[in-house]
DRENPA-3360 file (N, C-alpha, C; in nm, 2 decimals, always signed):
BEGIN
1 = XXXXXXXX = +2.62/+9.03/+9.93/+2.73/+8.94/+9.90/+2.78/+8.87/+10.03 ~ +2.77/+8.95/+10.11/+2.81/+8.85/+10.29/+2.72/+8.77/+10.29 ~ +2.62/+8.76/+10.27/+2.51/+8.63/+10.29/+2.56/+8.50/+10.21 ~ +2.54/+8.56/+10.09/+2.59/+8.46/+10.00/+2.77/+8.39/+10.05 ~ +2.81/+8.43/+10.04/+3.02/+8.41/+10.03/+3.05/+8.42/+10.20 ~ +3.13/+8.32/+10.22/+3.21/+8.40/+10.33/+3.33/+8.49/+10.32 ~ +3.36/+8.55/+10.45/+3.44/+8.67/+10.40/+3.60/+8.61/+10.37 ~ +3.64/+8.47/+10.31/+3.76/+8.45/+10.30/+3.76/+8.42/+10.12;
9 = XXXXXXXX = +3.61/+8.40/+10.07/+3.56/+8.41/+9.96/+3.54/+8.54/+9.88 ~ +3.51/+8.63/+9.97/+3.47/+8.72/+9.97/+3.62/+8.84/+9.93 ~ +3.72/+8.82/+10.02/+3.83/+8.86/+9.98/+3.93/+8.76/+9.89 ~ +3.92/+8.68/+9.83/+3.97/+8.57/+9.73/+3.93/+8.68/+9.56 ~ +3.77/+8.70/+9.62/+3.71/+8.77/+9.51/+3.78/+8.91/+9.44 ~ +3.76/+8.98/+9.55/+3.86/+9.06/+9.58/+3.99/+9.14/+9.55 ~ +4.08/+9.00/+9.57/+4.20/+8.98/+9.54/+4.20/+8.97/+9.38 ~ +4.11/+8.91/+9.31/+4.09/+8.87/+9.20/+4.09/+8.98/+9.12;
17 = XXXXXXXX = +4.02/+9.07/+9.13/+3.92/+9.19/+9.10/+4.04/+9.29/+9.09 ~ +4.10/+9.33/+9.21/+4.21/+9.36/+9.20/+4.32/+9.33/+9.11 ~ +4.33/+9.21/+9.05/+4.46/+9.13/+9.02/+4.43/+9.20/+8.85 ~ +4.32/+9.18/+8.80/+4.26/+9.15/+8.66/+4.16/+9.33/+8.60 ~ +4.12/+9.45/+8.72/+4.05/+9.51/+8.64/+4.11/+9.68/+8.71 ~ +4.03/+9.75/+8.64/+4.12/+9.90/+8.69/+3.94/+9.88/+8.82 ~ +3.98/+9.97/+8.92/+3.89/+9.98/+9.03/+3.83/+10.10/+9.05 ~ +3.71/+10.11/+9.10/+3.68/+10.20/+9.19/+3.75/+10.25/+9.33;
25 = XXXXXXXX = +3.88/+10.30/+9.37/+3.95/+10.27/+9.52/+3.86/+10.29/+9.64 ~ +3.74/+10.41/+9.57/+3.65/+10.41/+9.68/+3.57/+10.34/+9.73 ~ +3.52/+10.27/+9.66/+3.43/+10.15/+9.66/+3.48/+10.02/+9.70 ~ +3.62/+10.01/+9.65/+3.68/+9.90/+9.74/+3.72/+9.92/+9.89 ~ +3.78/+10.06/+9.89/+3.85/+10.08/+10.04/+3.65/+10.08/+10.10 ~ +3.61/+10.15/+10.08/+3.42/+10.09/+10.18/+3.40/+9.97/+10.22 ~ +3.42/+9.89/+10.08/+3.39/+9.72/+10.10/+3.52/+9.68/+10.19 ~ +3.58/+9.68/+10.19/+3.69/+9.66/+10.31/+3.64/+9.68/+10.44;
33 = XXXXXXXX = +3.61/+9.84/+10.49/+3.59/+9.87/+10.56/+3.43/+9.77/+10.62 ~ +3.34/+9.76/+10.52/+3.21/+9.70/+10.57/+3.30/+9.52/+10.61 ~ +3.36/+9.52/+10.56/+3.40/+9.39/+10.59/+3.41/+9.37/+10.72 ~ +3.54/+9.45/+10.72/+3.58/+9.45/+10.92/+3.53/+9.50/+11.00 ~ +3.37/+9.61/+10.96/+3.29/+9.63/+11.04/+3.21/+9.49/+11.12 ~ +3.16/+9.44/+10.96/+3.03/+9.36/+10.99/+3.06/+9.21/+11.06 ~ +3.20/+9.16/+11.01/+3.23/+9.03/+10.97/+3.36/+8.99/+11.08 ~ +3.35/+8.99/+11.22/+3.49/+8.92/+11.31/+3.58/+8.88/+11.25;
41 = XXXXXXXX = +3.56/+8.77/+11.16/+3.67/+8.73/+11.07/+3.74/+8.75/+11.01 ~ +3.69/+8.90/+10.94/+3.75/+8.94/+10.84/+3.92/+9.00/+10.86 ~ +3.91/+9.01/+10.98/+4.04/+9.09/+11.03/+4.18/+8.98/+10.99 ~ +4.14/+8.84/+11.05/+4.24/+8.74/+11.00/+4.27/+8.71/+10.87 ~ +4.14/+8.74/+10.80/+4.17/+8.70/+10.64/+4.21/+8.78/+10.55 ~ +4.18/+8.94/+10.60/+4.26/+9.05/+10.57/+4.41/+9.06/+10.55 ~ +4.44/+9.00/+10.71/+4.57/+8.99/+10.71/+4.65/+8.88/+10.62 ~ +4.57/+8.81/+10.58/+4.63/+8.72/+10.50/+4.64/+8.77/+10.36;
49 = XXXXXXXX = +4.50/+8.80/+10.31/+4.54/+8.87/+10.18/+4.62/+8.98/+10.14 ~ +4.68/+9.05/+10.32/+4.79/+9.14/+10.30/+4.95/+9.09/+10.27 ~ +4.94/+8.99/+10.35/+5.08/+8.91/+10.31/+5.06/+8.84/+10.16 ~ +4.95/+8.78/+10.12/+5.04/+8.77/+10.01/+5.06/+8.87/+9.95 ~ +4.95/+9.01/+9.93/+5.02/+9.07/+9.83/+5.13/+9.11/+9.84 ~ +5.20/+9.14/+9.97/+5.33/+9.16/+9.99/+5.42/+9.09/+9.95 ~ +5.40/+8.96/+9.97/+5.50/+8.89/+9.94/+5.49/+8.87/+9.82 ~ +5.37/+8.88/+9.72/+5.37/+8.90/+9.55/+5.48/+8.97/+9.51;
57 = XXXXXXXX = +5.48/+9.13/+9.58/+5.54/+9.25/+9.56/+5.63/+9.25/+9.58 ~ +5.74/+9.16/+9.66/+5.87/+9.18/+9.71/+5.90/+9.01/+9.60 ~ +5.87/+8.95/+9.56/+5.89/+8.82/+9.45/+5.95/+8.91/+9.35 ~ +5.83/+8.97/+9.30/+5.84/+9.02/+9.16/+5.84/+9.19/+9.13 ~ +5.89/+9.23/+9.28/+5.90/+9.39/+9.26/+5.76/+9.46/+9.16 ~ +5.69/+9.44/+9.19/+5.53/+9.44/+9.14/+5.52/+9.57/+9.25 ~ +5.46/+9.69/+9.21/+5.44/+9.84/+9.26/+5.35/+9.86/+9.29 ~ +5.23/+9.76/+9.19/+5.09/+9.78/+9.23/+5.03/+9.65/+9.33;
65 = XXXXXXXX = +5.10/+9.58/+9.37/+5.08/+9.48/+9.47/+5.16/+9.57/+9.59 ~ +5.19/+9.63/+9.59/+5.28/+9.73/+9.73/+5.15/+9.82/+9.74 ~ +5.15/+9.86/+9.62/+5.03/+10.01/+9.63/+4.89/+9.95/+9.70 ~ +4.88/+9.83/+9.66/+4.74/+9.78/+9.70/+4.74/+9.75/+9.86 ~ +4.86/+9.67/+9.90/+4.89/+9.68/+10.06/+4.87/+9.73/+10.14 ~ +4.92/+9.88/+10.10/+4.94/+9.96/+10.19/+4.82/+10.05/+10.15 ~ +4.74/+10.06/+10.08/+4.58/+10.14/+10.10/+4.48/+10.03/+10.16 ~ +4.49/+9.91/+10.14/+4.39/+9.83/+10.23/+4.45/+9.81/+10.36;
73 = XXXXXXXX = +4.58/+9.80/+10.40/+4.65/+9.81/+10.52/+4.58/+9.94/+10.60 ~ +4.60/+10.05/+10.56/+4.54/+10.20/+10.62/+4.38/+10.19/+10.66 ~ +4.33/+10.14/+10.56/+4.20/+10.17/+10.56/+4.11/+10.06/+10.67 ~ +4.25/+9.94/+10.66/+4.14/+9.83/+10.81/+4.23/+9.97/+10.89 ~ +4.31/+10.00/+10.93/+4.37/+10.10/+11.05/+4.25/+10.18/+11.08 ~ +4.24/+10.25/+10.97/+4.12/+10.36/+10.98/+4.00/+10.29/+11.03 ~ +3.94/+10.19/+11.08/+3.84/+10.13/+11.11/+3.89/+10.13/+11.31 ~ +4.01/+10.07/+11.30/+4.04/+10.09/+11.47/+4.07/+9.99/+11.53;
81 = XXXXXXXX = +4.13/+10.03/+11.65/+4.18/+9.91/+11.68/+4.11/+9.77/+11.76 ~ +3.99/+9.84/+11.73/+3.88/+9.70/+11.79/+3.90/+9.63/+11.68 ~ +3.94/+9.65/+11.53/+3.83/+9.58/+11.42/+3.97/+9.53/+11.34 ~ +4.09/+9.62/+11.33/+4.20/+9.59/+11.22/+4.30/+9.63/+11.33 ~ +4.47/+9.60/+11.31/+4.57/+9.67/+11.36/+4.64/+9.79/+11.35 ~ +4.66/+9.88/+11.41/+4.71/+10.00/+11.40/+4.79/+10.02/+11.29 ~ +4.82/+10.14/+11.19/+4.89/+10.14/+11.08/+5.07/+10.07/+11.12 ~ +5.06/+10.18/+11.28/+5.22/+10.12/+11.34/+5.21/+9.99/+11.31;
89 = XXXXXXXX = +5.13/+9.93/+11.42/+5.13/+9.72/+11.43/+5.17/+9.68/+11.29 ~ +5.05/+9.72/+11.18/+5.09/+9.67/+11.07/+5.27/+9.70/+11.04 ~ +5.28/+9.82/+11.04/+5.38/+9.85/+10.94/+5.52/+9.78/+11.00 ~ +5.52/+9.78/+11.18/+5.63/+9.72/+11.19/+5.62/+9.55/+11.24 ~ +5.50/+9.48/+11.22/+5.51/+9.36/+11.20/+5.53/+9.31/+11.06 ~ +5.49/+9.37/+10.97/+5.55/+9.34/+10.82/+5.72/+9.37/+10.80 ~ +5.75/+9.49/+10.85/+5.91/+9.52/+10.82/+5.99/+9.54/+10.90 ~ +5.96/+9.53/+11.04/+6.03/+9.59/+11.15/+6.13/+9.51/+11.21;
97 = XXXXXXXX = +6.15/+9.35/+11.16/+6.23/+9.28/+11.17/+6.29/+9.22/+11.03 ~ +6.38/+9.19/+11.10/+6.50/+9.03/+11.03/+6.44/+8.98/+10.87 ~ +6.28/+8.90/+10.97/+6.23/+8.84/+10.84/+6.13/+8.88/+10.77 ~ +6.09/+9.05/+10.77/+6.05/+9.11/+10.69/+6.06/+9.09/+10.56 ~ +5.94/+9.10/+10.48/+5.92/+9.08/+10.35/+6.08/+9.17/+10.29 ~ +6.13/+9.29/+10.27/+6.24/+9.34/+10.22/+6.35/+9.29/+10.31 ~ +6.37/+9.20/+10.36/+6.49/+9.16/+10.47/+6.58/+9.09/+10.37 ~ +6.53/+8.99/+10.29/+6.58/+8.89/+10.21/+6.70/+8.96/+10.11;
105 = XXXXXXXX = +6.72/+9.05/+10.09/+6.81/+9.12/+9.95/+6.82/+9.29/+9.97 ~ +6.91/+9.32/+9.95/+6.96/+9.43/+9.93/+6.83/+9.53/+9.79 ~ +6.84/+9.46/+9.69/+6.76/+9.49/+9.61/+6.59/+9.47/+9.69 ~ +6.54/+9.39/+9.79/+6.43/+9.40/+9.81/+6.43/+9.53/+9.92 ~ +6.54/+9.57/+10.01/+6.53/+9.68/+10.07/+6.54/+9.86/+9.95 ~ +6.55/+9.84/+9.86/+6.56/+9.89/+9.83/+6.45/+9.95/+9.75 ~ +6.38/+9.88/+9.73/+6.26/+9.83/+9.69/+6.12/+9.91/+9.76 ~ +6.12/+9.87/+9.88/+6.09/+9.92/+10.01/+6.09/+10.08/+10.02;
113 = XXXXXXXX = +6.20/+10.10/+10.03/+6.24/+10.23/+10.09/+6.22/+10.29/+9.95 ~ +6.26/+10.30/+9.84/+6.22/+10.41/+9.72/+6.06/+10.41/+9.72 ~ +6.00/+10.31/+9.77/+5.83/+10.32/+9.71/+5.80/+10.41/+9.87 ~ +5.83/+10.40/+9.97/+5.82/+10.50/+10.06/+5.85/+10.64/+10.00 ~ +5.98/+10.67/+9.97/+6.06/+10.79/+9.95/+5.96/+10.82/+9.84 ~ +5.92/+10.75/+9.72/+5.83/+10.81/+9.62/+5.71/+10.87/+9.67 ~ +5.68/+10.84/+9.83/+5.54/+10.87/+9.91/+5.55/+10.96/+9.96 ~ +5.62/+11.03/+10.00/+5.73/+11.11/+10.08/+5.64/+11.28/+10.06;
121 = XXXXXXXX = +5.61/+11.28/+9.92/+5.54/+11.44/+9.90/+5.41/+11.42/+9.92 ~ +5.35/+11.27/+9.88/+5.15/+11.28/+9.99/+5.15/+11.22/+10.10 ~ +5.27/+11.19/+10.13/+5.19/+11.11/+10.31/+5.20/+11.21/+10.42 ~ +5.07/+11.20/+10.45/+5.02/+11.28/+10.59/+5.16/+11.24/+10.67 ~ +5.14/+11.34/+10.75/+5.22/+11.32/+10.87/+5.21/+11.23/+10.96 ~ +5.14/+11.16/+10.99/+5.08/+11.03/+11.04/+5.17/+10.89/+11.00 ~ +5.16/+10.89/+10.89/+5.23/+10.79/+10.80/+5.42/+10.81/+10.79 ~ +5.40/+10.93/+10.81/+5.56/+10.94/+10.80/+5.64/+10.94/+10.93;
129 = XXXXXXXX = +5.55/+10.97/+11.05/+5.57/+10.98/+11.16/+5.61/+10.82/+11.20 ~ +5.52/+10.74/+11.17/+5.52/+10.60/+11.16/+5.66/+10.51/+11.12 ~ +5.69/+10.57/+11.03/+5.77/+10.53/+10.87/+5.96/+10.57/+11.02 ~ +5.98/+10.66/+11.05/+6.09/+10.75/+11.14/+6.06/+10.68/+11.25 ~ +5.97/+10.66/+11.34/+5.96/+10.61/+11.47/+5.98/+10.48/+11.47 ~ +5.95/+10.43/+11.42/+5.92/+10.24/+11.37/+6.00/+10.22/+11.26 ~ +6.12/+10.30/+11.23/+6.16/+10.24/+11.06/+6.19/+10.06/+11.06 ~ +6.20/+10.07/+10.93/+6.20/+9.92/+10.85/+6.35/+9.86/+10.89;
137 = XXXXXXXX = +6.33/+9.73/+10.96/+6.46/+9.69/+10.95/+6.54/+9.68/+10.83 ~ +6.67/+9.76/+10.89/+6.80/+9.75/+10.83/+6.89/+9.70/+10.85 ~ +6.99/+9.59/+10.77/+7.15/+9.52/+10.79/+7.27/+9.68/+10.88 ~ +7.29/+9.64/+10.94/+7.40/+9.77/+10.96/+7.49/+9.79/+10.82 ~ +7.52/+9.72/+10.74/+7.62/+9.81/+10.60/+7.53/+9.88/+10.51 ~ +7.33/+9.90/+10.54/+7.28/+9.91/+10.42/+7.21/+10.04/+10.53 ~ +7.27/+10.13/+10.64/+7.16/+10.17/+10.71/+7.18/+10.30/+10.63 ~ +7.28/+10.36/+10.54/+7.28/+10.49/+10.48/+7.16/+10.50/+10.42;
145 = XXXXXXXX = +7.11/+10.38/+10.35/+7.00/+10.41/+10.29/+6.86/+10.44/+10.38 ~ +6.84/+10.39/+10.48/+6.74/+10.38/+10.55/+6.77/+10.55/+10.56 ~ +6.88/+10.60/+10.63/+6.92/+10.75/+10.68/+6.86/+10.84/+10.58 ~ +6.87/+10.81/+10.48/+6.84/+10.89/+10.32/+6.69/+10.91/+10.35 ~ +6.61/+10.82/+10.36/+6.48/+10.81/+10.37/+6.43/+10.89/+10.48 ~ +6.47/+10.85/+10.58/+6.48/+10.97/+10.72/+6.47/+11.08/+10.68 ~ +6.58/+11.15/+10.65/+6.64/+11.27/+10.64/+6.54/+11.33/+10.53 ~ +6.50/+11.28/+10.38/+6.40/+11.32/+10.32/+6.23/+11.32/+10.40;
153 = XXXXXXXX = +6.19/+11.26/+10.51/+6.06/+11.26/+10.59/+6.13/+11.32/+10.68 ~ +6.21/+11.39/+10.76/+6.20/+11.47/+10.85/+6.18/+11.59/+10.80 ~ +6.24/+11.62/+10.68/+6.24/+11.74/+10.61/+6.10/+11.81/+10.54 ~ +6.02/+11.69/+10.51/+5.90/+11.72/+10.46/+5.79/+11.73/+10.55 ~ +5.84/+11.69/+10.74/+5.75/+11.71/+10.84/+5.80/+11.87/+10.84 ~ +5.89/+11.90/+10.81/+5.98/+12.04/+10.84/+5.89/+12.10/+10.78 ~ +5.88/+12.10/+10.64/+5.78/+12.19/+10.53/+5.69/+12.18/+10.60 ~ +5.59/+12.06/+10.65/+5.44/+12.09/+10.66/+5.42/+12.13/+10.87;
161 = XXXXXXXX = +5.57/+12.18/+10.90/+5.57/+12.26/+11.01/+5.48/+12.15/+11.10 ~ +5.54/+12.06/+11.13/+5.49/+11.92/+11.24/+5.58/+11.96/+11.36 ~ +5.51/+12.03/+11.40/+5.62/+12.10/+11.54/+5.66/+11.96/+11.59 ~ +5.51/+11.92/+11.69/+5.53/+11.77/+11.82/+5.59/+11.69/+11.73 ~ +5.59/+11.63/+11.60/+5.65/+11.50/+11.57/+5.83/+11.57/+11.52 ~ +5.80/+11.67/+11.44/+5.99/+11.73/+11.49/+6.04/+11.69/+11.61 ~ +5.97/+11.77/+11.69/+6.05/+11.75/+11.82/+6.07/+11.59/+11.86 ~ +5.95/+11.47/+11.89/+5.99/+11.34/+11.87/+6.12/+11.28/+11.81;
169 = XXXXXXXX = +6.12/+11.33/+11.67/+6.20/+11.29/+11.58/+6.35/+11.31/+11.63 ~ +6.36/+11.42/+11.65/+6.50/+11.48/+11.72/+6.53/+11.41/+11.82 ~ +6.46/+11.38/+11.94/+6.49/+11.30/+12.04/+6.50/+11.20/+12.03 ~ +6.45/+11.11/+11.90/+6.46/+10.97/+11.86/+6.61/+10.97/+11.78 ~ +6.66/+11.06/+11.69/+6.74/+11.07/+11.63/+6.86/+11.02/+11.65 ~ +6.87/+11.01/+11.81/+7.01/+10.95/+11.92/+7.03/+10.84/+11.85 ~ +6.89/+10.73/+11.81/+6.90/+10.55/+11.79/+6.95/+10.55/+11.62 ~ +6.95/+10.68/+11.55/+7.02/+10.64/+11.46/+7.17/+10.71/+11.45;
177 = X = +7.23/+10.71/+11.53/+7.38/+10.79/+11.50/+7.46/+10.65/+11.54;
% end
């Protein structure tokens, strides 16, 4: 298929396939990955097909355009930082400011943060470590909720006994009081 398509075709396809059939995840998160192995390009066009889905998913509060995001977000991560951007880079260039896709509405931060908090009992510690260190920009009247999210991912590094990122967390904990 790389012979034939380029890889902005290639993820169009993709997108499509996604949009319209139930998937193999493993077979797509691969094809991803062969993408940004084989293909220079692919990293910019990646990124593109990540913002729209994001911005699909924050339009129309769409769960499976979030879900889709953030497994092909991971999976260029999982490839490295030669090939895709760190889960961090991604996560706090998508939300870590002002004009972040959930910046625009109370309802789109909200949005945000429960589809996190729903993640809350499978995400590696990695991901949540991320989520607490880098959180998603917040308005100062709307930061209770951000705190809620916190407090439920500090608690669940507590269960899976994440000593080093406890201790992080605590020392970070100053920038939210």
């Amino acid at each position: 298929l790389g012979v034939i398509f380029s890889v902005k075709q290639l993820l169009h396809h993709l997108q499509q396939v996604l949009e319209t059939h139930e998937v193999n995840w493993k077979h797509i998160l691969c094809f991803v990955s062969s993408l940004l192995v084989y293909y220079k390009e692919a990293q910019p066009s990646l990124r593109e097909l990540l913002s729209r889905l994001l911005s699909s998913a924050f339009e129309s509060y769409d769960l499976e355009n979030m879900i889709t995001a953030f497994l092909l977000a991971r999976q260029g991560a999982l490839e490295g930082a030669g090939l895709f951007l760190s889960y961090s880079d991604w996560f706090k260039m998508s939300f870590g400011g002002c004009t972040g896709y959930h910046a625009s509405s109370k309802k789109s931060l909200v949005f945000l943060l429960k589809f996190l908090s729903d993640l809350v009992p499978f995400e590696p510690p990695l991901y949540l470590k991320v989520h607490i260190l880098h959180p998603p920009y917040v308005p100062a009247k709307h930061r209770n909720l951000l705190m809620e999210y916190v407090i439920l991912a500090k608690t669940r590094l507590a269960d899976l006994k994440v000593k080093d990122v406890i201790d992080m967390i605590q020392f970070n904990s100053v920038f939210f009081i």
